[in-house]
C-alpha positions in Angstrom: 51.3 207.4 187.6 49.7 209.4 185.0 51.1 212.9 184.2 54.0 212.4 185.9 57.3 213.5 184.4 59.4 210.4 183.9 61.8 209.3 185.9 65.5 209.2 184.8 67.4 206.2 186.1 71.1 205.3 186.0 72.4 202.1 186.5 75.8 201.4 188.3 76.9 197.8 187.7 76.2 195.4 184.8 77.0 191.8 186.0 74.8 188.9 185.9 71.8 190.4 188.3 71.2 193.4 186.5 69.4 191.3 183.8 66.7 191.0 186.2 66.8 194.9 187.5 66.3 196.3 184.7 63.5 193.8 182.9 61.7 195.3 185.9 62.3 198.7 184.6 61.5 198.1 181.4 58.3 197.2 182.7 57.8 200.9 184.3 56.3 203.3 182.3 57.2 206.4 184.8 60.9 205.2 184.6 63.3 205.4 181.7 66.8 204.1 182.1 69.5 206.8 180.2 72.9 205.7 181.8 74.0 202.3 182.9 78.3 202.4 183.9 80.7 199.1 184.4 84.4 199.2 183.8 83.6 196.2 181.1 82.2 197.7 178.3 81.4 194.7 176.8 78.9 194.0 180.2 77.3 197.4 179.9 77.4 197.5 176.1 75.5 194.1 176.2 72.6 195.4 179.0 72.3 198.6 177.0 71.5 196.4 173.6 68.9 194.2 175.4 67.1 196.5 178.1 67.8 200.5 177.2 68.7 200.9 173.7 68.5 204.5 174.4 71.1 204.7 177.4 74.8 205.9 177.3 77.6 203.7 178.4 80.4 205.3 180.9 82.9 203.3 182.7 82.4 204.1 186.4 80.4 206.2 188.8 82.1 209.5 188.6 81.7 209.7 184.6 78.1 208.4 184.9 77.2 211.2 187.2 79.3 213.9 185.0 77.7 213.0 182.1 74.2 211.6 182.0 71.1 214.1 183.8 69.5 211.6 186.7 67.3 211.3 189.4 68.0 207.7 190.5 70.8 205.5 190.4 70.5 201.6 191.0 73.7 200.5 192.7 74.3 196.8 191.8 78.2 196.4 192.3 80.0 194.1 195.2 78.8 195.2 198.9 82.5 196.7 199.6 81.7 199.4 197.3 78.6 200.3 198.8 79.0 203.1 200.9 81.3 204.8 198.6 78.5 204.2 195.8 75.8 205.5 197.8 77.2 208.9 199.0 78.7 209.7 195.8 75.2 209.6 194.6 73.7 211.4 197.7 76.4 214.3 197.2 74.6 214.4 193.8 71.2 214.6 195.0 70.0 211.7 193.5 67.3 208.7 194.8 69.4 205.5 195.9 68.8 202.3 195.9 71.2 199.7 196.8 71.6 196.5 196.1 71.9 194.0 199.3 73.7 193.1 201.4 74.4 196.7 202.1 77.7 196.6 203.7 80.4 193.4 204.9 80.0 194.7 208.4 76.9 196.2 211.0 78.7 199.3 212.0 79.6 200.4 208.4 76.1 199.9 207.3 74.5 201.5 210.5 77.3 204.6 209.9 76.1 204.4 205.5 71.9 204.8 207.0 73.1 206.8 209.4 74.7 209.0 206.6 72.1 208.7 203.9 69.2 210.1 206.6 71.5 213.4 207.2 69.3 216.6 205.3 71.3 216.8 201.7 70.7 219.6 199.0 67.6 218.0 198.6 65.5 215.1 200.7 66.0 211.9 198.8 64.9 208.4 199.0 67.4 205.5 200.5 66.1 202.0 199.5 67.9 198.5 199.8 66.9 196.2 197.3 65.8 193.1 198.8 63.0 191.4 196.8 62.0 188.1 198.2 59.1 189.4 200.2 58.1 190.8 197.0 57.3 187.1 195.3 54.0 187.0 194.9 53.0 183.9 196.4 55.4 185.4 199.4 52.4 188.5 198.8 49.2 186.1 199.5 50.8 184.5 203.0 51.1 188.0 204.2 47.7 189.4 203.0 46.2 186.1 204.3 48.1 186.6 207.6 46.7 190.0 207.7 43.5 188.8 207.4 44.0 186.9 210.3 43.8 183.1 208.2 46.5 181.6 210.3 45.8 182.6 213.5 48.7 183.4 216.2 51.5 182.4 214.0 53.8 179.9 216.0 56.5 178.3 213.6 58.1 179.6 210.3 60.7 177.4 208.4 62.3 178.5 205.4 65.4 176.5 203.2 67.7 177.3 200.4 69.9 174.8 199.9 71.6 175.0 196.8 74.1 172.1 195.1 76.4 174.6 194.2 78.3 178.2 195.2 77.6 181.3 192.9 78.9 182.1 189.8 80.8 185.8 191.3 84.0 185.0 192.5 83.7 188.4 195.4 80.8 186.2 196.6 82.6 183.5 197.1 86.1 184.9 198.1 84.5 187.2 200.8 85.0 186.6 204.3 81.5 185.7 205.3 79.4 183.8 203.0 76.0 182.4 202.5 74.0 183.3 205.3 74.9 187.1 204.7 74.7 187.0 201.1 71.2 184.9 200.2 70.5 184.4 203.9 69.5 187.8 204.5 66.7 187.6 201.8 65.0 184.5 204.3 65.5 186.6 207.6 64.1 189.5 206.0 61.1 186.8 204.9 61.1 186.2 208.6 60.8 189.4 210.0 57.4 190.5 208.1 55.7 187.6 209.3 56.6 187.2 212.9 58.3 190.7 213.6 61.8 191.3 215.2 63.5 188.0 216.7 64.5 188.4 220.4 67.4 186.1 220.1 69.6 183.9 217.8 71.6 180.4 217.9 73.6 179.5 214.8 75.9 177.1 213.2 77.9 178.0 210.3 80.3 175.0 208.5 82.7 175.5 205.5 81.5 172.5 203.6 82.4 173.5 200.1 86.0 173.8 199.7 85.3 176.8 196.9 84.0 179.2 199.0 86.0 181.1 201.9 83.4 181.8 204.4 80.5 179.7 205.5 78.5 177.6 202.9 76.1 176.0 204.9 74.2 178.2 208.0 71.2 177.2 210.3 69.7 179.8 212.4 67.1 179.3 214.9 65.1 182.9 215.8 63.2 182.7 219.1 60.3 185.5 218.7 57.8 186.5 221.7 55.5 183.4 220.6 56.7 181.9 218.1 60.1 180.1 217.0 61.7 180.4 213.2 64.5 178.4 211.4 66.8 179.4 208.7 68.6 177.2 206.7 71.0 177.8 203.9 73.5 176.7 202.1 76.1 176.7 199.2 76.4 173.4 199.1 80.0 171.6 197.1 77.5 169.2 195.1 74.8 166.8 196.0 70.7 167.8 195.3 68.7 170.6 196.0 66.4 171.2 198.8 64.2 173.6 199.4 61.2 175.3 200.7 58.9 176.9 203.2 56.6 176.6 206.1 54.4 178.5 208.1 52.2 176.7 211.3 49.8 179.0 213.0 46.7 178.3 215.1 44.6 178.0 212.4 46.2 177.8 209.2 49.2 176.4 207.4 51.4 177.7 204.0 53.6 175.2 202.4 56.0 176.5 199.5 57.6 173.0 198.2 60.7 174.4 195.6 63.5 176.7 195.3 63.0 180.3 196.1 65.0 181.5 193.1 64.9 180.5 189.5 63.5 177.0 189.0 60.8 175.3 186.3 58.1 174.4 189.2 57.6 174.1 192.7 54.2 174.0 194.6 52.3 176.3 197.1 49.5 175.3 199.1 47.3 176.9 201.9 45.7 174.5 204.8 42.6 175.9 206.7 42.3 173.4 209.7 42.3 169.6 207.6 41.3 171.1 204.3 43.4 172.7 201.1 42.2 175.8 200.4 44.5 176.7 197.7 47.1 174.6 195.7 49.3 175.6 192.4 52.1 174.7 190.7 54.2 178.0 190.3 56.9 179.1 188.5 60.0 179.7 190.6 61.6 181.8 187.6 58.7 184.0 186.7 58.4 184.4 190.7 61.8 186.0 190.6 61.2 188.1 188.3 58.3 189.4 189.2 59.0 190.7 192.1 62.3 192.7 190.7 59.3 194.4 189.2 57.0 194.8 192.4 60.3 195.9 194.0 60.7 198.8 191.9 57.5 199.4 191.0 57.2 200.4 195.1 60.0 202.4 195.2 59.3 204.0 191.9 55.9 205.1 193.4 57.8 206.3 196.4 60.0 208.5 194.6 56.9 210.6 192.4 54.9 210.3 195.9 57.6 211.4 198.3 56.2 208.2 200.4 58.7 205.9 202.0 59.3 202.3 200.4 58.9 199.2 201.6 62.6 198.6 201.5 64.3 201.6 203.3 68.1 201.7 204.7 67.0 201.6 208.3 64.3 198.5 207.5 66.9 196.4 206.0 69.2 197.4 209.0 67.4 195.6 210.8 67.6 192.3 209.3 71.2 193.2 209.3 71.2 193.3 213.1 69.3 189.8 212.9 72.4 188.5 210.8 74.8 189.4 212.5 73.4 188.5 215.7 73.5 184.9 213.9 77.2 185.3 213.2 78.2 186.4 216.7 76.1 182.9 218.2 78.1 181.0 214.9 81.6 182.2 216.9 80.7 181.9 220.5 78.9 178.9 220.4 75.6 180.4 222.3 72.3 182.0 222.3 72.5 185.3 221.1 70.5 188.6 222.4 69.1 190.5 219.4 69.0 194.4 220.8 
């Protein structure tokens, strides 16, 4: 946005994701990253080489904010840090955004929103960063839907099942596993398209022996009309599968490929018998693009003062949808989703 002052973002946490965070950045001319902070100085040393030759290096939160002059700060360290992250920052009266999952447990991250909305010493913006409805192929199903090219939407199915567990060992040691950690990206994928589920039945299974809480997870959402199905899953080896599809009255979306980093996967759109639309995208520059699109919304938000996409109290909400799922995973029955 022209004539803007630019924005002056810090950058908590330099692990394997923040590659991708802040090649969005770059990308933003109102936004110029000065600090990024991780106890390895090696990690932030590394980032600060490749993204923001111009940034400082500090080795945690407290120094970052003593030091560096900010008005953002993108949180990308492990969700039990979270809430002590995010009202540091508050108390400092910067922007947040966090990266998801926002906290291990509901009523933390209901008490962290609840926290963030309270008046400050000045009003802020709270975002979650949760990116997958920002892929752009994602984009065109929901401006299609808009548009009204599927009709009364009756079926959503969308799969992740990866061959292997990830690559941070917190992700893997924590106590619940895939369906809160990439899961929540699908439900969230879910819940633009067909709005809030009214209920949940899941089944979680500890199939790989690497990870501690649940590496494979199928939910089933019933919504007022329509019915969705999540699967996911951190599979101990075999192939990958994966993909997405939407049914309506009168149009279909296929997605055929992983929804993360790949070398191809297809999309198509169906109007009644006939193929309307049909490429061969790139999973990888899918990804990350829509880091970009991601903060390129809540970058606008912060110079506009409107709210983003992705606030805390939005991605609550998918939380309540997840955790639903877990409750049905440890009862063994149809959940109620308030």
């Amino acid at each position: 946005m022209s004539g803007q002052k630019r924005l002056r973002g810090g950058v908590l946490g330099c692990g394997m994701i923040s590659e991708f965070h802040l090649r969005g950045w770059q990308r933003i001319a109102d936004v110029e990253i000065v600090a990024l902070a991780d106890p390895n100085p090696t990690a932030s040393e590394a980032r600060r080489q490749a993204y923001a030759p111009a940034a400082r290096c500090f080795p945690d939160l407290a120094s970052m904010l003593a030091g560096a002059e900010l008005d953002f700060i993108d949180i990308i360290t492990p969700p039990v840090m979270h809430a002590e992250h995010c009202l540091a920052a508050k108390a400092a009266s910067l922007h947040v955004i966090c990266q998801k999952p926002l906290c291990l447990d509901l009523d933390e991250a209901a008490r962290l929103v609840d926290a963030m909305s309270k008046p400050g010493p000045a009003p802020r913006l709270f975002a979650v960063h949760e990116n997958h409805r920002f892929r752009p192929w994602f984009e065109e199903v929901r401006r299609r839907h808009a548009e009204g090219f599927f009709g009364r939407l009756r079926y959503l199915r969308i799969d992740q099942l990866d061959p292997f567990e990830p690559k941070e060992a917190f992700k893997c040691e924590a106590e619940r596993g895939v369906l809160l950690e990439y899961g929540t990206h699908l439900i969230d994928m879910v819940r633009v398209l067909l709005g809030e589920p009214r209920s949940a039945f899941a089944r979680g299974h500890r199939q790989n022996p690497r990870v501690r809480g649940e590496s494979m997870a199928h939910v089933v959402f019933e919504h007022d009309d329509a019915t969705s199905i999540v699967d996911v899953a951190w599979k101990a080896a075999g192939l990958h599968q994966g993909g997405f599809v939407l049914i309506g009255d009168k149009g279909e979306a296929v997605y055929e490929g992983r929804l993360t980093r790949d070398a191809a996967a297809r999309f198509r759109l169906v109007s009644g018998n006939e193929v309307i639309v049909e490429q061969i995208r790139s999973p990888t520059d899918d990804y990350v693009e829509s880091f970009y699109k991601f903060e390129r919304d809540v970058t606008e938000a912060m110079l506009t003062g409107r709210s983003p996409q992705q606030t805390g109290l939005e991605n609550l909400r998918t939380l309540e949808a997840t955790f639903a799922s877990y409750r049905s995973m440890a009862e063994g029955r149809v959940v109620r989703i308030p």
